[in-house]
Rosetta silent file (secondary structure, phi, psi, omega in degrees, C-alpha in Angstrom):
SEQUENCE: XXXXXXXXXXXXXXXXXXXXXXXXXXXXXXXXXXXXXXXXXXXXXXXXXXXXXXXXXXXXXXXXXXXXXXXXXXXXXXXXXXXXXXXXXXXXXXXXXXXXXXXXXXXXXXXXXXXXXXXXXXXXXXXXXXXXXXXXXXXXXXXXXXXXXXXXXXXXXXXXXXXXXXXXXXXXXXXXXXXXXXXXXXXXXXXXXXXXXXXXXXXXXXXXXXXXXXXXXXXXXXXXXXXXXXXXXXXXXXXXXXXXXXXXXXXXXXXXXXXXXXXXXXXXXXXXXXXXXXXXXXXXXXXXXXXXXXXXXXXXXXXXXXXXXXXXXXX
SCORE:     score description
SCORE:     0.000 S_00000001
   1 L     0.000  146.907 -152.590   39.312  -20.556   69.592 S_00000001
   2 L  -108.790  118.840  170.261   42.073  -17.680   69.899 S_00000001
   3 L   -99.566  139.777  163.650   40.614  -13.882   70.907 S_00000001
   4 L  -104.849  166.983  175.752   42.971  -11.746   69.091 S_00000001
   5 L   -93.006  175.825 -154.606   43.933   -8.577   69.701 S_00000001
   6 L  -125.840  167.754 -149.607   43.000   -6.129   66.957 S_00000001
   7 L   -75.637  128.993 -178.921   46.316   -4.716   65.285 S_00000001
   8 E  -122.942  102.623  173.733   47.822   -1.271   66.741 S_00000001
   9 L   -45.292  -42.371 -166.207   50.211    1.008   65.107 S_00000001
  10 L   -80.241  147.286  175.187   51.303    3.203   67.811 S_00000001
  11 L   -52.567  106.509  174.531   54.103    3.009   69.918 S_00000001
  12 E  -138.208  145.198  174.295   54.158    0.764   73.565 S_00000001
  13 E   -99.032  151.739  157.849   56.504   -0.199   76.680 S_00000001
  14 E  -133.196  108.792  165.415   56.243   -2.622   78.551 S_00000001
  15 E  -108.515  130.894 -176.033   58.892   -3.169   81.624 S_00000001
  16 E  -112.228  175.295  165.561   58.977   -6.220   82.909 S_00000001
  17 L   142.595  170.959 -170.862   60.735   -8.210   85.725 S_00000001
  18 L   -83.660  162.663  179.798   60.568   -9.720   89.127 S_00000001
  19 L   -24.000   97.475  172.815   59.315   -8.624   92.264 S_00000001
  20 L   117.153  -32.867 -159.626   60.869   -5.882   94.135 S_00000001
  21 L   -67.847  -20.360  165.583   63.564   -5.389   91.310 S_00000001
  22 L   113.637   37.933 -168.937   62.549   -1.879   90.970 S_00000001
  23 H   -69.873  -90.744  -28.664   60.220   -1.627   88.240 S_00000001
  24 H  -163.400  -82.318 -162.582   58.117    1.574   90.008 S_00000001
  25 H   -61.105  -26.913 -156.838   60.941    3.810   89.980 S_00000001
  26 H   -84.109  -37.820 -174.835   62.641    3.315   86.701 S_00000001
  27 H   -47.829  -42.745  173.077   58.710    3.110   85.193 S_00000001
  28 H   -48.796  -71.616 -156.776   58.534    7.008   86.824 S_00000001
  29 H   -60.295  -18.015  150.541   61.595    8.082   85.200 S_00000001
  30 H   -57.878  -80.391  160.499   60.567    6.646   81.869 S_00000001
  31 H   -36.645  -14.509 -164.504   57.038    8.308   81.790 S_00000001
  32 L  -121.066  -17.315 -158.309   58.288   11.666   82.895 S_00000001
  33 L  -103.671  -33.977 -142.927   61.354   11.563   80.128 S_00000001
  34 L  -122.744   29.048 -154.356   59.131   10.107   77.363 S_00000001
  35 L    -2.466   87.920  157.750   55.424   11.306   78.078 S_00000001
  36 E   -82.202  138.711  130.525   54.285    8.127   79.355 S_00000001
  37 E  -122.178  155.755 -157.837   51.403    7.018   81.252 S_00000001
  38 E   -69.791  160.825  178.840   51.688    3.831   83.377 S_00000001
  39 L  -120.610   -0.860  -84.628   49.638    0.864   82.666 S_00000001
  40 L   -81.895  135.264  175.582   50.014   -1.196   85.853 S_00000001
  41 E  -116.910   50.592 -150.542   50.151   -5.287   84.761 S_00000001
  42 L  -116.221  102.906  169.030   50.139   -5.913   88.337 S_00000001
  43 L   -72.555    3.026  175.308   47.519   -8.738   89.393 S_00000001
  44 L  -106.748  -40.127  174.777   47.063   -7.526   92.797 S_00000001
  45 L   -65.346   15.904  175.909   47.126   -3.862   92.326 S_00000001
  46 L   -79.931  -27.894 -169.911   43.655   -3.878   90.706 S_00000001
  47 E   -70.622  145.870  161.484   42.434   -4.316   94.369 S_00000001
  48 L   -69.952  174.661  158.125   41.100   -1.492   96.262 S_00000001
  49 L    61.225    2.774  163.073   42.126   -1.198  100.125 S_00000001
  50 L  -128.846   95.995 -136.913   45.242   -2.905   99.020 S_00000001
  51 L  -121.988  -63.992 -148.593   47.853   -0.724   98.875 S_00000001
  52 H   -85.247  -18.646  170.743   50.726   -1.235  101.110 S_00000001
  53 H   -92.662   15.264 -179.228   51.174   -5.373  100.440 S_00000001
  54 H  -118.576    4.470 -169.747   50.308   -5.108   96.845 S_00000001
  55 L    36.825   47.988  150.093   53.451   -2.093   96.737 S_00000001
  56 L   -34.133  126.219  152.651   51.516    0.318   95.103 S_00000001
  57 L   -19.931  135.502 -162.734   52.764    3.437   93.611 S_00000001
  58 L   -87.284  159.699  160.553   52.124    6.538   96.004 S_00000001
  59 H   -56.205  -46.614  155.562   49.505    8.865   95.697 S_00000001
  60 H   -50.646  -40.549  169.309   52.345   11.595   95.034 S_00000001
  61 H  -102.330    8.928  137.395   53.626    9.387   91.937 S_00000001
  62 H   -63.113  -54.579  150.343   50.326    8.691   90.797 S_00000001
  63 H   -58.007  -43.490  164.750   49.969   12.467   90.661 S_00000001
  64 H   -68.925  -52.167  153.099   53.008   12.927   88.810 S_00000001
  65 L   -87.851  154.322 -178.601   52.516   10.348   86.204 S_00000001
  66 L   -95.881  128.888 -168.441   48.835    9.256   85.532 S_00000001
  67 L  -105.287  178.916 -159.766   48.649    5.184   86.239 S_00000001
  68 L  -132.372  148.636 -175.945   45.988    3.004   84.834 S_00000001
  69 L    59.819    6.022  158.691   44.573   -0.617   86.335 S_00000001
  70 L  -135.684  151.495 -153.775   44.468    0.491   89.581 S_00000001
  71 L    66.393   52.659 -171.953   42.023    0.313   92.373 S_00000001
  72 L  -108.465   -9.878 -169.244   39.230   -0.520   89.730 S_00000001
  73 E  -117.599  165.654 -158.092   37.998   -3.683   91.598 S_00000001
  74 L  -119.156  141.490 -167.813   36.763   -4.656   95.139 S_00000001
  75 L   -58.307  -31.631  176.091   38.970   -7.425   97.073 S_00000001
  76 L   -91.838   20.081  157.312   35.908  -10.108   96.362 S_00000001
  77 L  -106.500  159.398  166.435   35.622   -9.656   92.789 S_00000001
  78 L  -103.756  139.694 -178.727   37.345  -11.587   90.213 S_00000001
  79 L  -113.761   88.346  147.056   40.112  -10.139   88.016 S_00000001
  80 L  -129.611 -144.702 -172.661   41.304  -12.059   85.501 S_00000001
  81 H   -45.217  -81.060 -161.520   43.399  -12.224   81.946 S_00000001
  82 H   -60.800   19.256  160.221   40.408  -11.499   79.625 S_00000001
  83 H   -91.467  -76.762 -170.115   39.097   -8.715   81.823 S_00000001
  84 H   -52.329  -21.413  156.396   42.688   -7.282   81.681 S_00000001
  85 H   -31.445  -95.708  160.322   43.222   -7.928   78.117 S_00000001
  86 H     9.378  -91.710 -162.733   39.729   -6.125   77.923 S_00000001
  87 H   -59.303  -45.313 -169.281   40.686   -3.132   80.359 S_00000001
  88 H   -68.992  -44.314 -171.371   44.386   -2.393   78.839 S_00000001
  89 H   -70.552  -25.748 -160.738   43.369   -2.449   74.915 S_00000001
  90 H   -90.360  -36.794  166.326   40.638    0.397   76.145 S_00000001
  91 H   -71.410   -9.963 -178.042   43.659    2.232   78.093 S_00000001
  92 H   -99.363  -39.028  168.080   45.825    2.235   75.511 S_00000001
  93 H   -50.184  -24.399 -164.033   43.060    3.784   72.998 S_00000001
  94 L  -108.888    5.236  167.078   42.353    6.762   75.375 S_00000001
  95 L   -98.890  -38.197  179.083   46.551    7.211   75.981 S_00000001
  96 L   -79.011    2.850  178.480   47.418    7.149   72.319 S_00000001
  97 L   -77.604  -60.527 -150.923   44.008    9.746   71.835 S_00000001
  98 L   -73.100  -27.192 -165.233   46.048   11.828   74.553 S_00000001
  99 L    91.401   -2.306 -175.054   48.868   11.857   72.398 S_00000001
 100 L  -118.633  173.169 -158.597   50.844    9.870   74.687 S_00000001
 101 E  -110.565  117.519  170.200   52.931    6.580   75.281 S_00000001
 102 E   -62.043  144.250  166.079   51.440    3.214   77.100 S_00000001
 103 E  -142.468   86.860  174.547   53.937    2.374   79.137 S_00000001
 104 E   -59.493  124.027  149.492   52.881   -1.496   81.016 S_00000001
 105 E  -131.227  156.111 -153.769   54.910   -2.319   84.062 S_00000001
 106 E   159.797  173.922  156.127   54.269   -5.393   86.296 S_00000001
 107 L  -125.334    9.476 -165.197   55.075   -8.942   86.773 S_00000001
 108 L   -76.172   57.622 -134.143   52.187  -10.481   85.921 S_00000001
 109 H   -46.944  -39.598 -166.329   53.316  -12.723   83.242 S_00000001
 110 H   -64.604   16.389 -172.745   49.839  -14.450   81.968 S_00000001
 111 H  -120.347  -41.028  171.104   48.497  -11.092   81.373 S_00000001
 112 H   -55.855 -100.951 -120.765   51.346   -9.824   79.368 S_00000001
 113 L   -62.461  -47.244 -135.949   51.362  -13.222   77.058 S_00000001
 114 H   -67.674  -36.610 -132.108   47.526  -12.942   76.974 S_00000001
 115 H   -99.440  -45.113  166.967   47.325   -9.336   75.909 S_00000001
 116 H   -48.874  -40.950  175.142   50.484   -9.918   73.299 S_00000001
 117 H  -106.285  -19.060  170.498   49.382  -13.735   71.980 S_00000001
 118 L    97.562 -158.278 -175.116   45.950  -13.373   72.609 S_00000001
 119 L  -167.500  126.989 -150.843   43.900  -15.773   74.526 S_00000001
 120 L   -66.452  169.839 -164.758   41.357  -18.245   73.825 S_00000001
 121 L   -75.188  179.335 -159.073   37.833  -16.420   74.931 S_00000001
 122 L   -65.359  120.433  125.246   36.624  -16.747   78.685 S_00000001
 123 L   -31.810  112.932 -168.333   35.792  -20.212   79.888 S_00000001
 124 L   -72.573  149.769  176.889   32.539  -20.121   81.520 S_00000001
 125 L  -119.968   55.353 -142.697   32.694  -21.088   84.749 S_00000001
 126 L   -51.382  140.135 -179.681   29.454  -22.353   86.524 S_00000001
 127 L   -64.349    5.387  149.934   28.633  -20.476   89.715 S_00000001
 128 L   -63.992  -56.270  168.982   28.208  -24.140   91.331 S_00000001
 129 H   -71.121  -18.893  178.751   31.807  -24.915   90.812 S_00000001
 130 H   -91.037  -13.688 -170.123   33.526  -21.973   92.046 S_00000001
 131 H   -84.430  -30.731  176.504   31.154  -21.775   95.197 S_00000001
 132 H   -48.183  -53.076  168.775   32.163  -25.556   95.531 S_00000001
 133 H   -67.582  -16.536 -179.118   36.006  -25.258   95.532 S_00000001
 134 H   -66.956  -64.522  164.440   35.507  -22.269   97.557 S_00000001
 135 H   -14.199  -57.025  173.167   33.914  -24.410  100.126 S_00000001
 136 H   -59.054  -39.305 -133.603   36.295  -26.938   99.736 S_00000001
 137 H   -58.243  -58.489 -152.724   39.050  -24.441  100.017 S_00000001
 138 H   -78.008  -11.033  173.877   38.067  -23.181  103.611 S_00000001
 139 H   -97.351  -54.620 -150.741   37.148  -26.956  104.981 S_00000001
 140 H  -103.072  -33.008  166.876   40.096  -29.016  103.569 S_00000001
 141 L   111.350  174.586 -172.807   42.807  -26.189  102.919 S_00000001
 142 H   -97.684   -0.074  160.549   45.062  -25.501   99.725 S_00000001
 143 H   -75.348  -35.481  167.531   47.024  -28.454  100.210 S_00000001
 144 H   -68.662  -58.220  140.222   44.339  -30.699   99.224 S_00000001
 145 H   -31.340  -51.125  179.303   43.329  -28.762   96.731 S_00000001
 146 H   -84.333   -1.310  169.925   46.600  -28.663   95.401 S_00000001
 147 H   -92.091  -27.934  167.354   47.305  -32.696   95.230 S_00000001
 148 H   -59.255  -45.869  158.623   43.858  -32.680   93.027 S_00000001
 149 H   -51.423  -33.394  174.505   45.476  -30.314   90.599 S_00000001
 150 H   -76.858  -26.196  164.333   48.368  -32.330   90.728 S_00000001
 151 H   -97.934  -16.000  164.834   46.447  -35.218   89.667 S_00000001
 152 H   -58.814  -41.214  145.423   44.107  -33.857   87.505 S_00000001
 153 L  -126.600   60.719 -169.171   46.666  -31.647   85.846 S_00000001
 154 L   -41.499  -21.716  144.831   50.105  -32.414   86.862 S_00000001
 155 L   -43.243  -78.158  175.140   51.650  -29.248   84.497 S_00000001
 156 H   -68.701  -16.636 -159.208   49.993  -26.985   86.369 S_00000001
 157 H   -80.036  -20.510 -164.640   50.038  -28.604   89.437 S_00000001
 158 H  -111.082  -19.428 -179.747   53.784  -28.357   89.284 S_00000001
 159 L   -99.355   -9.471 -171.874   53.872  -24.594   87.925 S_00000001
 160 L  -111.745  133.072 -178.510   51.333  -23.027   90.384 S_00000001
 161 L   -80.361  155.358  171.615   52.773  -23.044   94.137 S_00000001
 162 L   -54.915  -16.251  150.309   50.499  -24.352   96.827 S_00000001
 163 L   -71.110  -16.789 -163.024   49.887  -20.770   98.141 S_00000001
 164 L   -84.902   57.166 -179.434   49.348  -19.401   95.038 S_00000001
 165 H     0.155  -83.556 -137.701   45.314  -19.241   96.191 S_00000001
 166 H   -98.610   -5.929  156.347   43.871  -17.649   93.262 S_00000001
 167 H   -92.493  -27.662 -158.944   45.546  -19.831   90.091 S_00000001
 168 H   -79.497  -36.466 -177.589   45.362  -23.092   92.276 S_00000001
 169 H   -66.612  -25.088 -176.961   41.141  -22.416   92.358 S_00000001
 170 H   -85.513  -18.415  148.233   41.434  -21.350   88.534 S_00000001
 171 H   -43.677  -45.729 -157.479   43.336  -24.668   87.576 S_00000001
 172 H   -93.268  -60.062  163.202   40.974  -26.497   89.209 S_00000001
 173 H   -53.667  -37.039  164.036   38.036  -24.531   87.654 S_00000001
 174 H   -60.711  -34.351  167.689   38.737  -24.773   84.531 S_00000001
 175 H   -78.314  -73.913  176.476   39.418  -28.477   84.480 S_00000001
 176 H   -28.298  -44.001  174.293   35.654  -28.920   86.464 S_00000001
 177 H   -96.798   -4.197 -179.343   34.536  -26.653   83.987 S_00000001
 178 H  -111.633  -26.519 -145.432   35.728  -27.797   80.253 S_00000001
 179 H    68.591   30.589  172.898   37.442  -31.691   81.449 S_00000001
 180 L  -145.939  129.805 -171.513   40.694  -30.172   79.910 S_00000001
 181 L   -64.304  148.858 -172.455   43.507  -29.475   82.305 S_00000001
 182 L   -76.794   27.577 -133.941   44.241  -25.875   82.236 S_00000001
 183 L  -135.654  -38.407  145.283   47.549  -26.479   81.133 S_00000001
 184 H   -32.817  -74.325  177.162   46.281  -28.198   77.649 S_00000001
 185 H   -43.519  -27.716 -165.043   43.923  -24.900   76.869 S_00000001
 186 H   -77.337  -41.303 -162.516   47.938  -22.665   77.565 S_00000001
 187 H   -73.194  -23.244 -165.263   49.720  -25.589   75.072 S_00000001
 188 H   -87.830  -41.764 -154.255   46.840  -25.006   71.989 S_00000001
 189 H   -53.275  -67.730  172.344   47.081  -21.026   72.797 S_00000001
 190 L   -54.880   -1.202  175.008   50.913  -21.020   72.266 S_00000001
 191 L  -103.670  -38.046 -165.309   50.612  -23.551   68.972 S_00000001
 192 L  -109.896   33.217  171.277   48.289  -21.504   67.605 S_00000001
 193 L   -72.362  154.011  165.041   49.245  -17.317   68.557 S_00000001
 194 L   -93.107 -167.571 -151.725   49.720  -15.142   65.531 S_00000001
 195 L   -96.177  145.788  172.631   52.123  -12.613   65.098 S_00000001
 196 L   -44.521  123.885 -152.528   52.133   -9.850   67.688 S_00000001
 197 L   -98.755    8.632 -168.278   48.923   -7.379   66.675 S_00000001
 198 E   -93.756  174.313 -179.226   51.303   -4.637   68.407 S_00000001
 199 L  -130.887  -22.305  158.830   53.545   -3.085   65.775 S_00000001
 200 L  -136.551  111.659  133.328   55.907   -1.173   67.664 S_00000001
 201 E   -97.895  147.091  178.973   56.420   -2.646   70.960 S_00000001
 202 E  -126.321   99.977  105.883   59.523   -2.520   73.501 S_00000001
 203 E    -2.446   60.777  176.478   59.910   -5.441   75.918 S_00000001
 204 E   -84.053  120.175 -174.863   62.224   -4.063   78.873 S_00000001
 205 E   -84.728  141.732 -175.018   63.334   -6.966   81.064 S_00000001
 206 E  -133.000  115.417 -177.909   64.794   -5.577   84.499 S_00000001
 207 E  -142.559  155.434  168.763   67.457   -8.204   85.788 S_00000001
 208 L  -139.112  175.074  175.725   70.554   -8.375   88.976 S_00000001
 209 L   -82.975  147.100 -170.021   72.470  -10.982   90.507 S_00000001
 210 H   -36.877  -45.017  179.343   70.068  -13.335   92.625 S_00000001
 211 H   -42.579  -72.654  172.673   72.071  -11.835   95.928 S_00000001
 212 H   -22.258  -73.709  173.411   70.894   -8.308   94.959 S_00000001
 213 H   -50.836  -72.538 -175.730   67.510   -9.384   94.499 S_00000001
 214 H   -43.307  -61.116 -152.109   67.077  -11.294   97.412 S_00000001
 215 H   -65.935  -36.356 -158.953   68.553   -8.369   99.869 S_00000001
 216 H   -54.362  -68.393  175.834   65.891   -6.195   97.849 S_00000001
 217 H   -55.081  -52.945  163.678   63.046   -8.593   98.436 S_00000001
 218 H   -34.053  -95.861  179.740   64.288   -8.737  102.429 S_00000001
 219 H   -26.531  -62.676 -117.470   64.575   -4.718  103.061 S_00000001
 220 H   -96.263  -55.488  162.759   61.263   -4.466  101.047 S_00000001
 221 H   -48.622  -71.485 -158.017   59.659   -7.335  103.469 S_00000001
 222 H   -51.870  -79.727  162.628   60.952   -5.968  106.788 S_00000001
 223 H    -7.811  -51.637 -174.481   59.466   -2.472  105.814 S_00000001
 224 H   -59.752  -74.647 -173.204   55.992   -4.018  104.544 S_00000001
 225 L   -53.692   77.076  166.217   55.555   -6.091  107.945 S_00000001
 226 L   -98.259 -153.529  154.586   54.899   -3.084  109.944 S_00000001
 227 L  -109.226   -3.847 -178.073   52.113   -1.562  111.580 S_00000001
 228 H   -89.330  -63.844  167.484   50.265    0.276  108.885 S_00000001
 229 H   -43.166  -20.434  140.006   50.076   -3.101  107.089 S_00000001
 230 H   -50.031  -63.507 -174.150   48.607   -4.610  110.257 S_00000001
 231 H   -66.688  -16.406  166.398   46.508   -1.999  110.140 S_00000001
 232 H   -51.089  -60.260 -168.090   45.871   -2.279  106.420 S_00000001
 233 H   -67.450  -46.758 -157.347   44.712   -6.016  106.662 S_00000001
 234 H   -66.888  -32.819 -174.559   42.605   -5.266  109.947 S_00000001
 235 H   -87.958  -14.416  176.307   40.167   -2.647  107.960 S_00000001
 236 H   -73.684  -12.320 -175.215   40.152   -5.316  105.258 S_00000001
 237 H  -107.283  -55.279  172.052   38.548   -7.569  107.644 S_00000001
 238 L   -61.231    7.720 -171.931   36.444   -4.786  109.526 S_00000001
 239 L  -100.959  -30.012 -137.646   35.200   -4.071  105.775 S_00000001
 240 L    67.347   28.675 -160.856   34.088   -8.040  105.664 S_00000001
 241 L  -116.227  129.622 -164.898   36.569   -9.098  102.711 S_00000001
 242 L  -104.000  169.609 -153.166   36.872  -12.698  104.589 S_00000001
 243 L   -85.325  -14.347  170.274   40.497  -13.755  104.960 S_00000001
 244 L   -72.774   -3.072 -167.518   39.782  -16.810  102.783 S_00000001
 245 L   -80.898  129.943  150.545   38.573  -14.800   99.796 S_00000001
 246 L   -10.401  -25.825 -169.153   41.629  -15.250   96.885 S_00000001
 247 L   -90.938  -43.976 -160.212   42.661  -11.641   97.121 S_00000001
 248 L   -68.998  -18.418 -150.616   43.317  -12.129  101.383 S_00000001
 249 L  -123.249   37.384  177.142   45.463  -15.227  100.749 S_00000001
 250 L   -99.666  137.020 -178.880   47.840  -13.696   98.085 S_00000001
 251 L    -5.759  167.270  166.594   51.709  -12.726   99.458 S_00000001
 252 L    39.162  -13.760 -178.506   51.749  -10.519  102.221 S_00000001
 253 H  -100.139  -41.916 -178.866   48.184  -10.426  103.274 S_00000001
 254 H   -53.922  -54.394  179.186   48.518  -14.273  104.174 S_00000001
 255 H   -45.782  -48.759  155.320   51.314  -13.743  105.987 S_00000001
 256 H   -51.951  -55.384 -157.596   49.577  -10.916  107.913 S_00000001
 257 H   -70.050  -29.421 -161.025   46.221  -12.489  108.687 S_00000001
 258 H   -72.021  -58.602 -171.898   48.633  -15.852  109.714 S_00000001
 259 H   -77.370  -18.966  146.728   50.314  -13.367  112.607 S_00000001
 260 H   -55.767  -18.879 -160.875   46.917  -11.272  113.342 S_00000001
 261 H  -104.787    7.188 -175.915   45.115  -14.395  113.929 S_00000001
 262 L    66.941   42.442  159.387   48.168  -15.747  116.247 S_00000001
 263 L   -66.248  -43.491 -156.729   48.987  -18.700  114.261 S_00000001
 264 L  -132.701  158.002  155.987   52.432  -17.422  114.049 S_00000001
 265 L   -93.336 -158.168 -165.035   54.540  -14.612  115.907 S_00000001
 266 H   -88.308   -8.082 -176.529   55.891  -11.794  113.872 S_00000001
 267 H   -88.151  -15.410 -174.992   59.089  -12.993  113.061 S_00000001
 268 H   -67.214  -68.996 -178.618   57.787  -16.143  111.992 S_00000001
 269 H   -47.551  -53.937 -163.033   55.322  -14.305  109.802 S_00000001
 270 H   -68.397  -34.540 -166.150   58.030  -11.864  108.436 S_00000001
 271 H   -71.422  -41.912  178.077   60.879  -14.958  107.738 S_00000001
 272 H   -70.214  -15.816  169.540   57.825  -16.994  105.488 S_00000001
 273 H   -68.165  -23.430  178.234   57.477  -13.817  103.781 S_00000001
 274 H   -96.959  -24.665  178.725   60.561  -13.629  102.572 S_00000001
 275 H   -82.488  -63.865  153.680   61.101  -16.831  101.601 S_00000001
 276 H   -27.396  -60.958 -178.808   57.674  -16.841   99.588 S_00000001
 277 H   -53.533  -67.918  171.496   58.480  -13.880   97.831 S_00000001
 278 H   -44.602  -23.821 -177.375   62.099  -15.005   96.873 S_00000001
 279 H   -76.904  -44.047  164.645   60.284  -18.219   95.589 S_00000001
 280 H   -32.432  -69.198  139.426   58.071  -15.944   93.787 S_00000001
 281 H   -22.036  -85.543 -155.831   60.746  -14.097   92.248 S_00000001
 282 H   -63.986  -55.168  140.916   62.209  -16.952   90.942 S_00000001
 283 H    -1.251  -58.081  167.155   59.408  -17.868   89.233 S_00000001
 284 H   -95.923  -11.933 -179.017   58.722  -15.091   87.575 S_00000001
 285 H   -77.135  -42.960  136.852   62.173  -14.568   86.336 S_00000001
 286 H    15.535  -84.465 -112.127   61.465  -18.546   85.032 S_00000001
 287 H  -106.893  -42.890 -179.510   58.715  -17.188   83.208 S_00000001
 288 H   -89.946   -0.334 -173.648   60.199  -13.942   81.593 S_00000001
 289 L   -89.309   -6.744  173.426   63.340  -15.154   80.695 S_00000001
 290 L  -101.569   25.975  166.090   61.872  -17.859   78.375 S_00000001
 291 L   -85.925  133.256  147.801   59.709  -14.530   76.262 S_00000001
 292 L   -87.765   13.457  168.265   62.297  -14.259   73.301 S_00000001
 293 L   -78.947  -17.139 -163.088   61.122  -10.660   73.053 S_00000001
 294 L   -77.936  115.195  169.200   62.201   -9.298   76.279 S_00000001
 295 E   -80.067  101.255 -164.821   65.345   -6.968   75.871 S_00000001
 296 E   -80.423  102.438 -139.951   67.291   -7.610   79.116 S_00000001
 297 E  -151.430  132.366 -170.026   69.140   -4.721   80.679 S_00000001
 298 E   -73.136  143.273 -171.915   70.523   -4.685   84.745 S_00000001
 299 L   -76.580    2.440 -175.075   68.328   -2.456   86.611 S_00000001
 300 L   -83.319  -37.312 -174.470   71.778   -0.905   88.170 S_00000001
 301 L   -90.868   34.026 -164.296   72.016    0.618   84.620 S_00000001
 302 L   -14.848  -66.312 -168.136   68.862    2.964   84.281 S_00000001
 303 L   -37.495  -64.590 -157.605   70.572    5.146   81.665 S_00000001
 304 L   -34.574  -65.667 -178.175   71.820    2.057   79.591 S_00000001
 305 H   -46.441  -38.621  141.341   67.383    1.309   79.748 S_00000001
 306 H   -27.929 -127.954 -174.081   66.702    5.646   78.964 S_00000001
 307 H   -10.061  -56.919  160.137   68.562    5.279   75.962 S_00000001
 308 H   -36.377  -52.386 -171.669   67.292    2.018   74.518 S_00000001
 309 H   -76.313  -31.724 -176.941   63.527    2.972   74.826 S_00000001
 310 H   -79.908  -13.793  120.181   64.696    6.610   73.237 S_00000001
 311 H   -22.898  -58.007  173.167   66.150    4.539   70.281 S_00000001
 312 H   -74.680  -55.667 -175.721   63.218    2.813   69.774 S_00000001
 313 L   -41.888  -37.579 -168.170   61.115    5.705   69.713 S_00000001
 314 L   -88.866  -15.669  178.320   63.269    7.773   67.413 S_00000001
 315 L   -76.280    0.000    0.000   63.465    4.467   64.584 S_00000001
């Protein structure tokens, strides 16, 4: 069965695109030209305490525009689609009450499709199977895990990367908990979405040449791997948020905790970071370039994006 979303008149952005590409700033200058507030589609940026490897927004541009979705959860809770579905239709009621324009930016694709196509309702999960896969996780590792996904559901198995913690335990729950690969449950959702319940929506795609991106995602790395992000991950651990917890083993925090715990040295740490991430990237640009709503515009061209969304507003 399909939860829909219930049908909305009023005017919403959404800019998408991949990692790094520069979503944060153009998303400012959009909200300040167009009284916006932000919507953050961000699956990591929900966490508290996770600021500087999840590239958060500053406290200073968080003061200038007002953002939404972030810091509402604890690193050891779970966050997924139908919560954010959930949380974003309630932000978007109390921004168009305000008189003002959602404006979603992220990369998160499954949250965008969920909140746009709907999503069948939550799949119960018994609290036996997730402490079980946890278990497994931390004795056998996510490589093991991830050839059981591969046979169990070879679709996802092939779409989620083997790092990718927190979808390779929710493939794998969801098949333990219905017997239907999660990758079936995605295939009925997409035969059977309706029509978009939004009514005015704007898709902005943010895209460069791969080269671009990639230097982006580098500079962006080198910066990250510091010492305040040492120091980030170290209070996440003097907090107790265990480095195996789903949140811990997401980009940039793995990569830390691999060079805090001296698996790796830092250069080590900082070179798999970059390569993850670019892998990432590619991925997600995969994923948004097959939406046939997304209006695609080079992030070199801000204005060109200004002008589009100030089109749409004014039709």
């Amino acid at each position: 069965m399909i939860a829909t979303v219930p049908a909305i008149a009023a005017p919403i952005l959404a800019l998408v695109g991949p990692t790094a590409i520069g979503k944060t700033a153009l998303s400012l200058r959009i909200a300040t030209r167009f009284r916006c507030e932000i919507i953050s589609m961000d699956s990591m940026q929900v966490y508290r305490y996770m600021d500087i490897g999840t590239a958060k927004a500053s406290q200073e541009e968080q003061r200038l525009v007002a953002h939404h979705l972030i810091d509402i959860v604890n690193p050891d809770e779970q966050y997924d689609a139908a919560r954010f579905v959930q949380d974003a239709l309630a932000a978007i009621a109390s921004i168009h009450h305000r008189g003002r324009i959602p404006l979603f930016t992220g990369g998160t694709g499954l949250y965008l499709s969920s909140l746009i196509n709907g999503m069948f309702d939550i799949i119960k999960v018994p609290d036996h199977i997730r402490a079980n896969l946890r278990q497994r996780l931390e004795q056998e590792g996510r490589a093991a895990l991830h050839r059981e996904l591969l046979t169990v559901d070879r679709e996802s198995g092939e779409r989620i990367h083997c790092n990718d913690t927190q979808r390779l335990l929710r493939g794998l729950e969801i098949f333990h908990a219905t017997n239907i690969p999660w990758s079936q449950h995605l295939r009925r959702q997409h035969q059977n979405q309706t029509k978009s319940p939004f009514a005015r929506l704007l898709l902005v795609g943010l895209s460069c040449e791969h080269e671009v991106l990639y230097d982006r995602i580098q500079q962006r790395s080198i910066a990250m791997m510091g010492d305040e992000f040492a120091q980030e991950v170290e209070g996440l651990l003097a907090r107790g948020y265990k480095a195996d917890l789903p949140s811990m083993q997401s980009i940039g925090y793995r990569h830390m905790l691999a060079y805090l715990a001296g698996d790796c040295d830092h250069q080590t740490a900082l070179s798999t970071l970059i390569r993850d991430t670019r892998r990432y990237a590619k991925r997600q640009l995969t994923w948004f370039r097959n939406q046939q709503q997304v209006a695609w515009h080079q992030v070199e061209q801000p204005d060109m994006v200004l002008a589009a969304v100030n089109r749409f507003l004014n039709s």
